[in-house]
Structures are given as C-alpha cells and as structure tokens.
C-alpha positions in Angstrom: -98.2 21.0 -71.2 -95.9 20.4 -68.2 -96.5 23.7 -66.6 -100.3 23.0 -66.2 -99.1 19.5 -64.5 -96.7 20.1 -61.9 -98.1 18.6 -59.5 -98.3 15.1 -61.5 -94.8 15.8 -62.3 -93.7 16.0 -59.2 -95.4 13.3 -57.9 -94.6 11.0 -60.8 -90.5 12.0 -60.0 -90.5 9.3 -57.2 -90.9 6.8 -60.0 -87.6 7.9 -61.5 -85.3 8.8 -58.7 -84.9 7.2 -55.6 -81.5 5.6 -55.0 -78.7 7.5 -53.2 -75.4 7.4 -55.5 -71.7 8.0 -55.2 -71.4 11.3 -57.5 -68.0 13.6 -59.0 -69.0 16.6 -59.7 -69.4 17.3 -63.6 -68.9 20.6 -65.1 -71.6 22.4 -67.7 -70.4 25.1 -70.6 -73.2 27.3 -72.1 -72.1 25.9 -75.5 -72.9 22.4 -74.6 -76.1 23.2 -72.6 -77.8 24.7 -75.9 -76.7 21.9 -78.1 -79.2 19.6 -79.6 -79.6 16.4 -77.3 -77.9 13.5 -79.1 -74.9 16.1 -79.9 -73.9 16.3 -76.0 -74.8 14.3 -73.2 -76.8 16.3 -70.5 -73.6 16.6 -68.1 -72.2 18.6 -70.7 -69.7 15.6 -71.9 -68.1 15.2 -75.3 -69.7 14.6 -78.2 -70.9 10.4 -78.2 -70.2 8.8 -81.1 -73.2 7.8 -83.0 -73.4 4.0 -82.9 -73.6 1.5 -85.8 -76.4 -0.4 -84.4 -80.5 0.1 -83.4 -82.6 -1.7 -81.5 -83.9 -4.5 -83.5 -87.2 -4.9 -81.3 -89.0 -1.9 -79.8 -92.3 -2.8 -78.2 -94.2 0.1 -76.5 -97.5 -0.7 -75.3 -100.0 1.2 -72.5 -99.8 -0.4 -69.4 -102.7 -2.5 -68.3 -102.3 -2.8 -64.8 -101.8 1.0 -63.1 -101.1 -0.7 -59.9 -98.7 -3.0 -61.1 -95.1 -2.8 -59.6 -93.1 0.4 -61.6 -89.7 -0.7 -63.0 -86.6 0.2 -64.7 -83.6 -1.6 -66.2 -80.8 -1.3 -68.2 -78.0 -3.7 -67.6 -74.8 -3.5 -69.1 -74.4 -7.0 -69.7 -77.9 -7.1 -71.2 -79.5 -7.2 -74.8 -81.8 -3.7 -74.1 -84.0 -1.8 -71.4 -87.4 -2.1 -70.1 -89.4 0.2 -68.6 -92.3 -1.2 -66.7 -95.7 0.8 -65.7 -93.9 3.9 -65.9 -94.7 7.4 -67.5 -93.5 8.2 -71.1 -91.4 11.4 -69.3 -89.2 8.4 -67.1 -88.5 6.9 -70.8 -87.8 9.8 -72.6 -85.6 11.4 -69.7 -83.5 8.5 -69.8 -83.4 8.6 -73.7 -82.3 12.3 -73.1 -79.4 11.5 -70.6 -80.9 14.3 -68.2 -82.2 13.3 -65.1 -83.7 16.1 -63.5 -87.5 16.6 -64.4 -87.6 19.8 -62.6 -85.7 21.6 -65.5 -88.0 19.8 -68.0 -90.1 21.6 -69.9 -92.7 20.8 -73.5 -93.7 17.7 -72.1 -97.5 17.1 -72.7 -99.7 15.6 -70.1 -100.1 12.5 -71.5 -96.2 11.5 -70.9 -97.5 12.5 -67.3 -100.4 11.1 -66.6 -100.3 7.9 -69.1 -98.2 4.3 -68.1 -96.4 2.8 -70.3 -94.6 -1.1 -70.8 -91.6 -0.2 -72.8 -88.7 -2.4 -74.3 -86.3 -2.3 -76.6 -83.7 -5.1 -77.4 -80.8 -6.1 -79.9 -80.2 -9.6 -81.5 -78.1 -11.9 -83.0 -74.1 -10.3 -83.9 -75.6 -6.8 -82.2 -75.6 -8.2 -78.8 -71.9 -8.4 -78.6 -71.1 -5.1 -80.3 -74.3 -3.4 -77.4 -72.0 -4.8 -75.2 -69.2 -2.7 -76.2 -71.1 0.3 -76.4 -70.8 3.5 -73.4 -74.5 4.1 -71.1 -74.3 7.4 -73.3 -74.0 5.4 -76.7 -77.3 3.3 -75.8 -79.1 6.1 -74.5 -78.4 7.9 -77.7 -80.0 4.3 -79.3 -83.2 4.9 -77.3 -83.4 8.6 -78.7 -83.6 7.4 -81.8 -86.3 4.6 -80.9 -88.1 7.7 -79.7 -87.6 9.7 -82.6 -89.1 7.6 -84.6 -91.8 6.4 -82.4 -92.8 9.5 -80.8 -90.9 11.7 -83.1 -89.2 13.0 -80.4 -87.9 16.3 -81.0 -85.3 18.1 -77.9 -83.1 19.9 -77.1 -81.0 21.2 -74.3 -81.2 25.3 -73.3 -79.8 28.0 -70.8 -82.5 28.8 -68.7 -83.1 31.6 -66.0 -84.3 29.1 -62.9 -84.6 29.7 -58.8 -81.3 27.8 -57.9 -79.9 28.3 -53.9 -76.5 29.8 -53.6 -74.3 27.4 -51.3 -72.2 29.8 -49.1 -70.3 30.4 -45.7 -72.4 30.9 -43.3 -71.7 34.0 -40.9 -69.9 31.3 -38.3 -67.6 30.2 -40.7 -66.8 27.1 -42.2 -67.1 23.9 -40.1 -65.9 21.2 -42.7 -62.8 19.1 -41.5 -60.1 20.1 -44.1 -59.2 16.6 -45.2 -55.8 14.8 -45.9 -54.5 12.6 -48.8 -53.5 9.8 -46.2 -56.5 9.8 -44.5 -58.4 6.6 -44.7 -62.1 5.5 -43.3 -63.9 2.4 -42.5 -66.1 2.1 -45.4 -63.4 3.2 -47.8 -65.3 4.3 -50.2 -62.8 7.5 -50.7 -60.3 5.3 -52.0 -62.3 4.9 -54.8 -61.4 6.9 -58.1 -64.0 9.9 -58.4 -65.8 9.5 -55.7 -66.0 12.2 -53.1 -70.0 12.0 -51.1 -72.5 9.2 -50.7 -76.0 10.0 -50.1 -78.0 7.6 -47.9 -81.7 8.0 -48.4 -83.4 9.7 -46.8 -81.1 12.4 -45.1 -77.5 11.5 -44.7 -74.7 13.2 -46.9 -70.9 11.6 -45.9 -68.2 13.4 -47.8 -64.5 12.6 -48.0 -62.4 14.4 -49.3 -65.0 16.7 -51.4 -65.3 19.7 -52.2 -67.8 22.4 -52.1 -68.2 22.5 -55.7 -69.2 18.7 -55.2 -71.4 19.2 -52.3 -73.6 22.0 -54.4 -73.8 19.4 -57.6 -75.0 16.5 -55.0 -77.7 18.8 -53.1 -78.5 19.5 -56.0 -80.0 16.0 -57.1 -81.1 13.8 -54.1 -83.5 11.6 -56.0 -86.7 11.3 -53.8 -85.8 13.9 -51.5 -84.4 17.0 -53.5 -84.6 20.2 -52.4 -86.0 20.9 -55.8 -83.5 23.6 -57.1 -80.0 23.3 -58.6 -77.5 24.4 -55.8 -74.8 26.6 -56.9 -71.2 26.6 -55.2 -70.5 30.3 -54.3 -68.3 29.1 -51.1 -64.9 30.7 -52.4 -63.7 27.1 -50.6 -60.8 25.6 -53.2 -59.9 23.1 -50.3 -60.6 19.4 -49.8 -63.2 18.4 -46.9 -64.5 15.4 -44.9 -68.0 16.1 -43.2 -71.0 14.2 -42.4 -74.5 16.0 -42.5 -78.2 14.5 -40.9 -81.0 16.4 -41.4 -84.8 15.6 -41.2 -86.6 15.6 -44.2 -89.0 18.5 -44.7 -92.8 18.0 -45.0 -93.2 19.9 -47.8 -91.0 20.8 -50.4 -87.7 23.6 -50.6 -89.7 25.7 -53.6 -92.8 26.2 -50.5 -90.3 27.4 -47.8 -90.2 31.0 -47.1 -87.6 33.9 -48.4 -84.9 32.5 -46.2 -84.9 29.3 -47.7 -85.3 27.2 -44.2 -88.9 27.7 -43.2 -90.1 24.3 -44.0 -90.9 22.5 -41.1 -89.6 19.6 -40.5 -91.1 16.2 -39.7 -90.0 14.4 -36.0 -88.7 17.9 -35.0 -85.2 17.1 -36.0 -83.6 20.1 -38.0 -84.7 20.8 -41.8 -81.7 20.5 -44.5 -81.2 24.6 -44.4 -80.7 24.4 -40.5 -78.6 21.3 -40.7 -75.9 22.9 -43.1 -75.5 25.9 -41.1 -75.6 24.2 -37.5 -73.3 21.0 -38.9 -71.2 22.1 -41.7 -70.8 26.4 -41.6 -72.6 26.9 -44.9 -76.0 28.2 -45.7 -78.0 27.9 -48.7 -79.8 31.4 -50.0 -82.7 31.4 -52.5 -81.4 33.1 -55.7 -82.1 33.0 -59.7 -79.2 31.9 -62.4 -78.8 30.2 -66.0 -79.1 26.8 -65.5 -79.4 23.9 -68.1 -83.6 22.6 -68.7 -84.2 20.1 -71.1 -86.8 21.5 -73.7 -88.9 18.7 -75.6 -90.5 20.4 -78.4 -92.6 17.3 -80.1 -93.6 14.1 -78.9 -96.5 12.4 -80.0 -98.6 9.5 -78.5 -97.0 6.4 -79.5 -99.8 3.9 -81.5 -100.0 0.3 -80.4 -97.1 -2.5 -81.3 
C-alpha cells in the first residue's frame, strides 16, 4: 500500500506537478471533505452536475518504453485526455480532482511503481456537447472510466496530518499593505482572482493577497513543496504586496528539525523558513490539524485494451 512506498511516491510526484500557477485561495468545509468523490470536487466546490455523456474510447495500456518522455493533457478545446508513460496514481488523482499526493492514501504499489499509456476520447455529436462541459464535469467522466476499469472506489476524509502554522513572526509583519489603485508591470493583479504567482523554483510575488492565500499557495508548490498543508494562523484580514526568494532545500520540509527551518539549503542562499521570517515577518511552526486526504479504497490492475 502507499505507506510502504513513500519514497516511490514522492519521487513519482515530480511527474504530476511541476508548473508554477496563478492560485485564489479556495475554502474546505468538513462536510464536503468527507463526501464521496464525484459528489464534491476536492476544493470543496459545489456539487458538479453529472454529465450526459462518457467517453466513447478508453484505451489503457502498460507503457512499453519506461524511458519514454512522461506526459499529460487535457485541452479544453479537445475530444479527451492522454496520459503518457505515467503512473496509474497521476491518472486517478486527476480523475479525483485532488492534486496533492501527500494526503493520498489506499493506493497500491502498482499505481506507483507501474507506467501506464492512457486515453480516453469522445466522438461524433459528443464532441460539441465535451466542449461545453466544466474541467470538474470531465474529470467526473474519467472517474467513471476508472470505475469501471479499475473499479475505482474513493472517497474524500478529515484527517489528523503534520500541517505548519503560518504566523507573525516575533518582528512583526513586513508585508507592504497594498492599495486598490496600485498597478505593476506585469499586471497580472488586474486579473480577476488572482492574488500570487509562483515561479519555479523559489520565487512567490503577491499582490494584493492575503495571508489566507499565501498559506493555501505554500501549501502546494508543485516540484518544490514543503510537503505539508500550511495553515493561515496570522490574525492578518488585510491585503498585501510582497515578493519572497528563497533557495530551495536539499532535502525535504518533513526531514527538517522541530523548528521547521533546519534544512540546509543548497548555494548557501536562505531555506524557505528563514526567507519568510527575514523577507516577509512571518514564520511557519510545525503543528498537527484536520486536513482533507483522499482515501482510495479499491483499485484494481487494469487488463489489456
């Protein structure tokens, strides 16, 4: 089970994250994080609507060439997905709509260890309805390729996890509060929902975010995550424009000591726990909360197209 491979997890994480992202920060109730995936999305959203269509083709076949370039897409404009030299977990976490494989748990080795060629398309009078159709909706449409496949069986849970606790550090604060007229170069602010961009591999720029936001983006950072969900415990209600460069640790956050900051960083520039204190005032603490895992309970070896 995944427990025994958490080392091939984490090394088979790079295949599925990697790309820095504009994010908005998503709120989670308990009630949605126990409900059934397929009810909820894994950001705790409303209810998606239950298509009318499935995928009319869905090829899944073992990958013949290990050392063949690992792929992934999905395109809006497109008839389907495919999923190219990947593990079954990269499939089935996008199926899922949860994209943390940290908080993953019932996955057996195989969707670890194994590669797999995977795609699934529509046809004819479906293409222009797929079309129409949220990213939630035809991620809900692979589930139920997978259920039927794999028999996929999950669902999403409350469980007691190391998190870090983002406060104020004893120096206070040292975010610029920010101001509706403010405008910057790159512009990106001006854009609806969007608060921080992450540039790979260690440069958070926030405008007009808050600390809530900060916590949810630290908390994913693809490649390069800290490997705990970060939890806002600031007190900060304001708006604030910051930039923060750190050097990327040589081992990862769950290895560092008590204090959270003893990893030692690579080029002698300052890890991510010194960086938040030195550049921004706040400090993340090592700490243990509720926080939403994915549970797969059944998934079976997939036979041959």
């Amino acid at each position: 089970m995944i427990g025994s491979a958490a080392g091939r997890l984490a090394m088979t994480a790079k295949v599925c994250f990697g790309m820095g992202v504009l994010v908005s920060a998503v709120g989670i109730s308990a009630a949605q994080a126990s409900a059934p995936v397929g009810a909820t999305s894994s950001q705790g959203a409303a209810a998606v609507v239950e298509p009318a269509i499935r995928f009319d083709v869905v090829s899944i076949k073992q990958s013949k060439d290990r050392n063949a370039p690992r792929a992934r897409s999905m395109p809006a404009d497109g008839d389907g997905m495919t999923f190219t030299n990947v593990p079954m977990l990269m499939v089935i976490l996008a199926a899922c709509d949860f994209n943390n494989y940290t908080l993953t748990f019932g996955l057996p080795d195989w969707t670890i260890t194994d590669r797999y060629d995977v795609a699934v398309k529509v046809t004819g009078a479906d293409v222009a309805v797929y079309h129409t159709l949220t990213s939630a909706q035809r991620k809900l449409m692979l589930r139920r390729a997978l259920e039927d496949r794999l028999k996929l069986q999950a669902h999403l849970e409350m469980r007691p996890q190391p998190v870090y606790d983002l406060v104020v550090a004893k120096s206070g604060t040292k975010m610029k509060t920010a101001s509706p007229g403010d405008t910057y170069p790159n512009g990106f602010k001006a854009k609806a929902g969007v608060t921080i961009l992450f540039t790979p591999p260690a440069h958070l720029v926030g405008q007009g975010a808050t600390a809530t936001e900060l916590a949810t983006r630290l908390s994913d950072l693809g490649d390069y995550s800290i490997g705990h969900q970060v939890f806002d415990k600031t007190g900060l209600t304001g708006k604030y424009d910051f930039s923060l460069q750190w050097t990327p640790e040589m081992k990862g956050a769950a290895d560092t000591g008590s204090d959270g900051g003893a990893g030692a960083a690579e080029g002698g520039g300052p890890s991510l726990f010194t960086a938040m204190q030195e550049q921004l005032g706040l400090k993340l603490e090592p700490a243990k909360e509720p926080v939403q895992c994915l549970i797969v309970d059944r998934a079976e070896r997939p036979g041959e197209n």
